[in-house]
N, C-alpha and C positions, 0 to 999 in steps of 0.2 A: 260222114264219119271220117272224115278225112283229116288228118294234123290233130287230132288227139278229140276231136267234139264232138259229141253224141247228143240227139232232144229225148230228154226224158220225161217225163206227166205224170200227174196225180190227177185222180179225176175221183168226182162224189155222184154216182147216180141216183136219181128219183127211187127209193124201193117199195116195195108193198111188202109187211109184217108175215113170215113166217110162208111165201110164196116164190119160192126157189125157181120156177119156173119164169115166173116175170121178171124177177129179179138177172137171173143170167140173162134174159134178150135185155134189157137197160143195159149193160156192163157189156156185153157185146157189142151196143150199139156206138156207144162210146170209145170202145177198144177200134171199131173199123172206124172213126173220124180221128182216133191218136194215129194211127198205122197210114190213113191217106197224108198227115202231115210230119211225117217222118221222123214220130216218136219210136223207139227201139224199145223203151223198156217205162212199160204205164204201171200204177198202183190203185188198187181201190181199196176201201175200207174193210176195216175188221167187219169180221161175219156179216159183209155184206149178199152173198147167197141166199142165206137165209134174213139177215136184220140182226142187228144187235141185242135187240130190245124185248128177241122173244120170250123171254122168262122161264117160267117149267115147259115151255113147249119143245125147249132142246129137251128133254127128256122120253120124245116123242119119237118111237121108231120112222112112223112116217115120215117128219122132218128131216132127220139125221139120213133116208136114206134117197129123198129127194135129192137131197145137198151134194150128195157123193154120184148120182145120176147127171144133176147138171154141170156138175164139173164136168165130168166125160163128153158132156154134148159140148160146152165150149173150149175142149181144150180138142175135141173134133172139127169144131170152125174156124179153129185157127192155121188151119194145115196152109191155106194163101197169103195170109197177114205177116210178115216179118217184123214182128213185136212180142217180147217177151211181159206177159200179164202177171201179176202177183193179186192173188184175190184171197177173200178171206172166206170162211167156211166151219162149223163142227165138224171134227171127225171122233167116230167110234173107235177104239184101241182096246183090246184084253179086258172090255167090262168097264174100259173109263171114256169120258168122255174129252177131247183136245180141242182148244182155242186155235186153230192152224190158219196158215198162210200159205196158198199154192203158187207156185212157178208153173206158165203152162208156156207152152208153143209148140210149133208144129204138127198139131197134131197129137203134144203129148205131155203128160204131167212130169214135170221134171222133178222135184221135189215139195215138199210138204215141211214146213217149218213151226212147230209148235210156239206157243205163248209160253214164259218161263216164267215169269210174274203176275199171279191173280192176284188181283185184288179185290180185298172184303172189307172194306170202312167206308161210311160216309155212305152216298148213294150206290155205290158198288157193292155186290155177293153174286160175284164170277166164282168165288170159291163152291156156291151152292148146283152151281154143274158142271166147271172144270175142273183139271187139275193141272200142274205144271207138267210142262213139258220135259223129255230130257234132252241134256247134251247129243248123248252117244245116238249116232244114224241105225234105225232096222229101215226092214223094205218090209214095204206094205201092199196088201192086193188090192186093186183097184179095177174094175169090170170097166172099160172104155163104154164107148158109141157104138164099135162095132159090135160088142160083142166077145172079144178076144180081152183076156185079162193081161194086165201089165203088172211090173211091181215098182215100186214107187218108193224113193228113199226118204225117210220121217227123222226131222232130230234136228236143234238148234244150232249144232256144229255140221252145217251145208254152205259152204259157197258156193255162187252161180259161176261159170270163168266161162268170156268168150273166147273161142277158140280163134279168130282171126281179129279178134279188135286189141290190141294189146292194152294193158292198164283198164281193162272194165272186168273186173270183178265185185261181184256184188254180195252181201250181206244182208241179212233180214232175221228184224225183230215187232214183235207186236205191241201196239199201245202202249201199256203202261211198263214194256221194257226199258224205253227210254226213261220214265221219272224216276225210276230206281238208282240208289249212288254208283251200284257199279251194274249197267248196261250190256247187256250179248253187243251191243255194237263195238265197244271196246276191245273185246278178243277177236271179233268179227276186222276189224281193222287194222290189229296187230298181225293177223293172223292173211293179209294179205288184200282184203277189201276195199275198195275205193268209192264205193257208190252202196249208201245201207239206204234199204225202204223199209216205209212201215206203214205197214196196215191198224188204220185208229177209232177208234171209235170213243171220241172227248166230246163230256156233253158241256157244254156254254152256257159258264155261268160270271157273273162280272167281272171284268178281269181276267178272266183267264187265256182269253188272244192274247195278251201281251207276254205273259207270263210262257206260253204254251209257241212265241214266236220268239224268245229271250231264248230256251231250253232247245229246241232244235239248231237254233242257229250257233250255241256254245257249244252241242256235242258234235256241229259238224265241222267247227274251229276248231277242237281238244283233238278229232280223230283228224282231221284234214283231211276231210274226203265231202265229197257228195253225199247230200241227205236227202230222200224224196218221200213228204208225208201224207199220207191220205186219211182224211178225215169223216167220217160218217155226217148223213145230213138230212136230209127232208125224206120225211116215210118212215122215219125210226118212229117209235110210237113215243107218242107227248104224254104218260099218263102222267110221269115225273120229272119226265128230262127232254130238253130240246137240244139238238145236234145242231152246228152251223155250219159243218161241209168244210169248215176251215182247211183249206191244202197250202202248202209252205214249200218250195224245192231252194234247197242250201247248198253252195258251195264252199266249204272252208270257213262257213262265219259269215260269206255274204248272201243275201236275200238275192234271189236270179230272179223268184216269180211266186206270187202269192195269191191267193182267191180270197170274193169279196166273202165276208161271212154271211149265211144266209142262204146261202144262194147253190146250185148244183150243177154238173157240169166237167167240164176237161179247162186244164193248164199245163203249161209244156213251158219247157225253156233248155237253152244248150248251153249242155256241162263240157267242162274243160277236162279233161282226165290228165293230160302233158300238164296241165299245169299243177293241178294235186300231185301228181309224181314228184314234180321236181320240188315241189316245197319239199316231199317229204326227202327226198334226196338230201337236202339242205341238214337238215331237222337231225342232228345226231344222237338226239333223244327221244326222236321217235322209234324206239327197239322193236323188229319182229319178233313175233313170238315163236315157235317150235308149232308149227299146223299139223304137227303129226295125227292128230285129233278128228279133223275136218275130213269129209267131205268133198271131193270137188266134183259140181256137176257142170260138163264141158257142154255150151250150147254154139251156133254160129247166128252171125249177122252180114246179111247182106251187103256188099260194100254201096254206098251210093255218095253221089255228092250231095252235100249239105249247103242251099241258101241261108246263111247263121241266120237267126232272128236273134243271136242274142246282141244287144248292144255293147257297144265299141267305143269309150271313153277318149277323147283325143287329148284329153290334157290330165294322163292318170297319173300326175303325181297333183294334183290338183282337184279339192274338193267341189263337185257341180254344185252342191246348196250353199247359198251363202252363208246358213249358219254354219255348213260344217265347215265351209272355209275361213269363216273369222276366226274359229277355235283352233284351227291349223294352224293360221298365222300367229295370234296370240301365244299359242305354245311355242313355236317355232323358233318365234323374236326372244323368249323366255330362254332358252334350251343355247340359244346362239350366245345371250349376253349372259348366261350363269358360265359357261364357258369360259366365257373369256375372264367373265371376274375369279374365276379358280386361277386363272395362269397369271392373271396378276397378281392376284396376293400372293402366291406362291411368289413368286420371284423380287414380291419385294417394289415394285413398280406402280408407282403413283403418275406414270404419266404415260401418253401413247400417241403415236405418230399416224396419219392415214392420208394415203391420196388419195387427193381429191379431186377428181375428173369433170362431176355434173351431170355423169352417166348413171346407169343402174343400181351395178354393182357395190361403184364408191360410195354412193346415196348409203344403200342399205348397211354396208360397211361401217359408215360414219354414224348412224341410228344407234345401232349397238354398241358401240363404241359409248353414246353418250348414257344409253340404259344401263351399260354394263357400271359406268362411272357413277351414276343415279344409286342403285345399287350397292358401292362400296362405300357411300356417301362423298364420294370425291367431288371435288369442282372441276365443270365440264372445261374452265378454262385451262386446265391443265391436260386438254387433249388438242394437239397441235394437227390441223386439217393444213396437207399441203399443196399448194396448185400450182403446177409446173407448168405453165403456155410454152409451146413449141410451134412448130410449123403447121401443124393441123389443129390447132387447138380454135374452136369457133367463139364468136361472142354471146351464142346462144350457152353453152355450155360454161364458159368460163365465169357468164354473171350467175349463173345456179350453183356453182359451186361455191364462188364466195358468200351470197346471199345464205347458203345453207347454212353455210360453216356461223356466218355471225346469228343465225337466228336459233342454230342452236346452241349458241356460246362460248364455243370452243375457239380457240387463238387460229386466228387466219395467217398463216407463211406463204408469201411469192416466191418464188422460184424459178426464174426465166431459166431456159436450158438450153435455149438456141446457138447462144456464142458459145459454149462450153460442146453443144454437140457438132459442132461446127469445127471447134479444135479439134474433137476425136477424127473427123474425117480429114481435115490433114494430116494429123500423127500417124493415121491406119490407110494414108492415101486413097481414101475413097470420094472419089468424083459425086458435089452434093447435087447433080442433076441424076444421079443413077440412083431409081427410087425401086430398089432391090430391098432385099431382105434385110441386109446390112443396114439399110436407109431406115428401116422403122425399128428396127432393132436395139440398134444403138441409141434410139431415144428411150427404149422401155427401158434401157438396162441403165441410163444415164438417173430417169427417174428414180431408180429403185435405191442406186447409190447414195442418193440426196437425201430419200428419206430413209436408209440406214444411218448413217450420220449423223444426220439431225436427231435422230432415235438417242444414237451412241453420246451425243453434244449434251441429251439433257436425262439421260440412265431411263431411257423412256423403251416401248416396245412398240416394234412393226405390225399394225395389222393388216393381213393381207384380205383384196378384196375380191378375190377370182372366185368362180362361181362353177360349180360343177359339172356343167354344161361344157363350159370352157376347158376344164380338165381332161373330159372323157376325148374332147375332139384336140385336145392338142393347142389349143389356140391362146395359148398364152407364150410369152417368150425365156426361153432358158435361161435362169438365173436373171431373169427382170422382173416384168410382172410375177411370175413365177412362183415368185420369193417371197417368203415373211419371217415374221415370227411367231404369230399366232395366225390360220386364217381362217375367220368367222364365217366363211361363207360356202369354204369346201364341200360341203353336201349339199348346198340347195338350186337345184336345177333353175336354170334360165329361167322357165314360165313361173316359175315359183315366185324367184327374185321380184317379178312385178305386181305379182299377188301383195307379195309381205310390204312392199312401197307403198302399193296402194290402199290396203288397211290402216298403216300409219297415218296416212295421209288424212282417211276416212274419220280416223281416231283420234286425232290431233286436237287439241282445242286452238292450235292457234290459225288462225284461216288462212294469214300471208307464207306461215310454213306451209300449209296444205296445199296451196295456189303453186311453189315451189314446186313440190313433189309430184304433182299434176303435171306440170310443164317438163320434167324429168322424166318422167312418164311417157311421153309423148313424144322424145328425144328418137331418132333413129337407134340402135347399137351402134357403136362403130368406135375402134381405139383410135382415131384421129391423130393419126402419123401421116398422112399424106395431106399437101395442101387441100382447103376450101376450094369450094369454086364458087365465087360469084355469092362468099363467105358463107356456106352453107356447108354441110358437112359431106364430101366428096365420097369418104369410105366406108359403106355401109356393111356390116358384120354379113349379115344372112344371105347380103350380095353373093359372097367369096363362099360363105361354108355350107350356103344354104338355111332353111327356115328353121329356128329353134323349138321352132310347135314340135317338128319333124324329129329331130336329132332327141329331144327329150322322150318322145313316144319309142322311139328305137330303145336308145339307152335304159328304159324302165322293162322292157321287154325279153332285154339282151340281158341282163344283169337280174334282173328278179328272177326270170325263169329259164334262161339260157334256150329259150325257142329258136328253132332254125330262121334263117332268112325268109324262106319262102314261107314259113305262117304270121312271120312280122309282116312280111307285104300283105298278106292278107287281110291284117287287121288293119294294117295302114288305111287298105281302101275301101274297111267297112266304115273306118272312123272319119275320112277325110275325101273320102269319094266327093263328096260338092263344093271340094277345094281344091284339089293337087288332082293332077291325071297323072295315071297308072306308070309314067316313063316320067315323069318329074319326082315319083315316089322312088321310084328305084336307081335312079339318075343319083339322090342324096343319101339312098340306102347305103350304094356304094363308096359315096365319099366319109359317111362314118366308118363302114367298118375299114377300110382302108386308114383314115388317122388314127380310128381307136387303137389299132394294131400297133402301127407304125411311132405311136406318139407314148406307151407305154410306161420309155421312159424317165417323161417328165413327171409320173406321176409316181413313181417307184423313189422318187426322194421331197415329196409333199413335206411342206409342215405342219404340223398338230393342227388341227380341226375339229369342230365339234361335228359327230355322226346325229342328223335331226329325223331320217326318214329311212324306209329297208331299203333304200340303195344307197351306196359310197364306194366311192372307188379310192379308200384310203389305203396303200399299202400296207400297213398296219392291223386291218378289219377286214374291209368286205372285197377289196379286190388285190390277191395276191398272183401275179401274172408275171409270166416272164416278161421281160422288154424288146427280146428278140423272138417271140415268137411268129410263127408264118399266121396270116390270114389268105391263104389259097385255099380251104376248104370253105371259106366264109363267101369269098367273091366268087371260087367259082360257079356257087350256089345260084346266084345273083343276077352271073352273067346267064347261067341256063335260064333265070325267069323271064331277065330282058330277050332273048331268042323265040321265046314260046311263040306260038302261034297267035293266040290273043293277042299279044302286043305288038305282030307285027304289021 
């Protein structure tokens, strides 16, 4: 339970019809295999005590007071287990009869949360022996295991709150709560909730898995919280209906873990709560509501540490299927070049300037550039591609750029810069063996010149090709690369960049263009300011700043959810453990947040960008930062993980 993750489970037991005895040892048995693998908080089906399915038999003293017996014996077995159980059950009330859901632990019933919505259409006449529950909490008697009665608080407005886990409070509603337009989980969520279970009992009829995994996963997106659903299954009685067991646990809209249908059993997976906070933090229209209303019933959890099971994306701005990642890209390339065709037609400009390197960036840069032109029906030859060879410029790289630029039709400009960067190091007396800062610098900014110029020579527009990997780490040069007028590529992270190449490529009908961008692909990183060696490309980007896999996994972490240091390294080495060791993770941890900080800002005077994805670090949007602000509470973070014991 440590850095905000908790395992939560929904589980479907085997039941036998209207036999309350059997029934709690199944759901017990279940409960102590969730509790040995370090679920805190399990769910099982509606009126699973009893079975769903019993008909006029809830009408039955016996039943009804079976039901309210072996509650007592299991929420008596729970006094060792450190698992909070939500079970379903009848309860008798003033002459009526209640659809409830119990919270049990330690020993004890903690609360009792009624159904609010029966329903009577179609195969359903729940109306025929419940009735709705209410909001407002009474206390209810309840005779334990020992003997000794307790009173037990009843009512739809109960929240669960751990007392030492911060951000796990929980909310519950019954079954057909959720298909109603307006849902207890909704106030249940406004009203403070982060984690709603529900006890169900959906009987499987065609189509309705998808419809019934559509529904939970939208109201666990709408509320942003944690959804855990237990579904009724094998033992309900088949005279009309068959049950699949179907169990679903939701994060925010994302699927964590689902059960096969059919079939009975435990499922668990580990919820993020830090990270549901901080969207909602985000979220300025996610309004509290006034909880004056509610209930809080305060329980504790044991602190333990957590081996996550849950999986750890290493490339999460980056879709793992390929079909979802073609539809990324596709939108993406979309999103980049309608962009940039708004800032041209706006301004009036029929023509655009790009350099053109051979690398990544430029590559993708220049792509957009010609879709964007495609798009306003312009001829591409009125997009001028320009390649500046300098001192580091290889022949790998300089025949890809030309080759690109002619095959996708756009006018090819040379532009030697060497005599001209040459003259600036006598004008600013800098010695051309002193390969300093000065030394590469003065080639970015000599570039950038050339093709404002050449921009300004033909009423044409700069587009810049820097890529937001590069922005977040600083690694661009001020007022050189830097610089644009439009740039197409400000939001899309490094790993990105080679995705959206490589789809074009994938996508191209033309082979000798694909064959290109393959070989571009392939390319080292590197802004090729410093000589070759032995005409190969000497200056390797991820050399100097470290791995871009790395720096993008930070940056989505640091920026989506504002997570401390110490639970990014965590994920680091859940995600990249059979790649990078633990002192090469945090070796880079600290060279981001150190330029993130420090390079601020060059990005506090960005030029217009299109926003493609939920991180940007555009001044204007998503990252409004001082430029002098300290990172010592970042690194000193950092430096206490590299000290730890483990890693020394």
């Amino acid at each position: 339970m440590e850095q905000g993750f908790i395992r939560v489970g929904a589980a479907t037991p085997q039941i036998c019809v209207a036999d309350p005895v059997y029934n709690r040892g199944q759901i017990e048995a279940l409960a102590r295999e969730a509790a040995a693998r370090q679920v805190k908080v399990i769910v099982f089906p509606e009126l699973c005590l009893t079975g769903y399915t019993c008909g006029d038999l809830f009408l039955q003293d016996t039943l009804l007071a079976a039901a309210k017996e072996e509650l007592a014996v299991l929420a008596d077995h729970t006094k060792d287990w450190d698992i909070l159980i939500f079970v379903g059950l009848p309860w008798a009330k003033d002459g009526q009869l209640y659809n409830v859901m119990a919270a049990v632990k330690d020993g004890q019933v903690l609360g009792l949360v009624p159904k609010t919505f029966i329903p009577n259409y179609s195969e359903f006449y729940e109306a025929r022996h419940f009735r709705s529950g209410s909001r407002a909490v009474t206390m209810e008697r309840l005779r334990m295991a020992s003997g000794i009665e307790d009173f037990v608080p009843m009512g739809s407005d109960i929240l669960f709150q751990c007392a030492n886990m911060e951000g796990l409070v929980i909310g519950a509603e019954v079954c057909e709560d959720v298909w109603v337009p307006n849902p207890p989980s909704g106030r249940h969520a406004l009203a403070g909730a982060t984690l709603i279970v529900n006890s169900s009992a959906s009987d499987e009829t065609t189509g309705k898995g998808d419809y019934r995994r559509s529904l939970i996963g939208n109201q666990s997106a709408k509320l942003v919280c944690g959804y855990v659903y237990a579904d009724a299954g094998e033992g309900e009685s088949s005279t009309d209906l068959v049950f699949a067991g179907h169990n679903v646990i939701y994060e925010n809209g994302t699927l964590l873990k689902e059960s096969g249908r059919f079939t009975t059993g435990l499922i668990c997976a580990d919820m993020d709560l830090e990270r549901l906070q901080s969207d909602r933090r985000r979220l300025t229209t996610f309004g509290p509501i006034d909880a004056g209303g509610y209930m809080k019933v305060s329980f504790s959890l044991r602190k333990s540490s957590l081996d996550l099971e849950r999986p750890v994306d290493p490339a999460p701005f980056v879709p793992g299927r390929k079909e979802d990642r073609d539809r990324r890209c596709e939108e993406i390339l979309s999103i980049q070049a309608m962009g940039l065709k708004k800032r041209l037609s706006h301004t009036g400009c029929k023509n655009a300037v790009v350099g053109i390197s051979g690398g990544l960036d430029s590559t993708l840069a220049l792509l957009i550039t010609a879709k964007a032109f495609d798009l306003m029906g312009l001829s591409r030859n009125h997009i001028t591609a320009v390649t500046m060879p300098c001192f580091g410029t290889t022949d790998r790289t300089y025949h890809n750029a030309c080759e690109l630029t002619r095959m996708l039709g756009a006018d090819l400009v040379e532009v030697d810069i060497k005599e001209s960067v040459m003259l600036h190091f006598r004008d600013i007396g800098h010695d051309p063996e002193d390969r300093s800062v000065a030394y590469e610098n003065s080639q970015a900014r000599e570039r950038t010149q050339v093709l404002m110029d050449i921009a300004n020579r033909s009423g044409g527009m700069v587009i810049g090709t820097g890529d937001m990997s590069e922005l977040a780490l600083g690694w661009a040069t001020y007022n050189g690369d830097h610089m644009s007028m439009y740039g197409v590529n400000a939001s899309v992270p490094k790993t990105l960049v080679r995705h959206l190449v490589r789809y074009y490529a994938e996508t191209c009908e033309d082979e000798k263009l694909a064959g290109i961008l393959m070989d571009v692909l392939d390319t080292p990183v590197s802004p090729e300011l410093l000589p070759p060696e032995e005409g190969k490309i000497s200056q390797k980007t991820e050399d100097i700043v470290g791995p871009y896999e790395l720096h993008d996994f930070f940056l989505y972490y640091i920026l989506r959810f504002g997570y401390r240091p110490a639970k990014i390294f965590r994920l680091a080495e859940k995600a990249f453990g059979g790649t990078y060791q633990k002192e090469t993770i945090l070796k880079w941890l600290t060279t981001f947040y150190r330029r993130f900080f420090s390079q601020q800002f060059k990005r506090s005077c960005l030029p217009d960008g299109p926003k493609v994805g939920s991180v940007a670090v555009s001044p204007r949007g998503d990252l409004r930062m001082p430029s002098d602000a300290s990172a010592r509470l970042w690194l000193s973070e950092v430096e206490k993980l590299a000290g730890s014991d483990e890693l020394k």
